[in-house]
N, C-alpha and C positions, 0 to 999 in steps of 0.2 A: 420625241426627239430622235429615235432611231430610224423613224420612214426619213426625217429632214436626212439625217447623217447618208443613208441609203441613197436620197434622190442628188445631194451634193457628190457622192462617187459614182453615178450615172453622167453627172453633166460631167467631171475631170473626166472621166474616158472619154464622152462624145469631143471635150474640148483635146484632148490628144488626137485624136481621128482627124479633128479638122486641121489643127496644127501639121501634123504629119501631111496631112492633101497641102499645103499651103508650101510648106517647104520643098515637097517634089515638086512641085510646080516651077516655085524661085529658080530651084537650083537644081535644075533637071536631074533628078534623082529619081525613077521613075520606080524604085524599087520600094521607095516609104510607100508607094498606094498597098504593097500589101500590108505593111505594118498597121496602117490606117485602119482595113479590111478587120487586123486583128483586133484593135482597139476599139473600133465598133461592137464586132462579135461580142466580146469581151466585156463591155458594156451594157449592152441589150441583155445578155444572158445574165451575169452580175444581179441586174436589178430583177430579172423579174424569178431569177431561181434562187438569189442567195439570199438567206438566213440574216445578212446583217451587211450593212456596207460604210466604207469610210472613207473618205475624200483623202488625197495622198497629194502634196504638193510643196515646193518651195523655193527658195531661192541660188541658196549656194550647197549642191548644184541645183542647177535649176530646172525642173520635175513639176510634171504636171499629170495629173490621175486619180486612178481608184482604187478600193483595195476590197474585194467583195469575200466573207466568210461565210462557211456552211451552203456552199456549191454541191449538187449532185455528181454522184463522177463521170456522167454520161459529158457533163456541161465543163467539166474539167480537162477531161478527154479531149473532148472538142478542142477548146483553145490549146491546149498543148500541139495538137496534131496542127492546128492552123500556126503558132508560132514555128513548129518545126517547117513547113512549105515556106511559112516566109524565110526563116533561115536559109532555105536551099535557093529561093530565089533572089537573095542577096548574095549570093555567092555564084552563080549563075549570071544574072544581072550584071554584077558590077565587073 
């Protein structure tokens, strides 16, 4: 039950990444490709380093993702350092 739980917050990240590419596209916002980039990263790493993973999702608000425990902090690093770049280049960007 726990690889199922794991491989379903694999796909809500990859399905965040594509969302985020779909909406820059729509609505020329060219600054979600890095958001995407994160949600990728963030997913790939998730699945294959963490300990445990849970699908994150719903309606009101409406949320879509993963939520991965027992990350290395090399792999936690990472995504932090990439959510900070995209912060700056959403502020930059826009």
């Amino acid at each position: 039950m726990e690889r199922i739980l794991k491989i379903l917050a694999f796909a809500g990240c990859i399905l965040a990444g594509i969302l985020l590419i779909v909406f820059a596209i729509m609505y020329k916002k060219y600054v979600l490709f890095a958001w995407a980039v994160v949600a990728f990263f963030g997913g790939i790493t998730g699945f294959i380093f963490g300990l445990q993973g849970r699908p994150e999702g719903g309606i009101d608000p409406p949320k879509v993702g993963g939520k991965f425990m027992g990350l290395p902090d090399w792999v936690t690093l990472a995504d932090g350092a990439l959510i900070v770049v995209a912060v700056i280049l959403s502020f930059v960007i826009h």
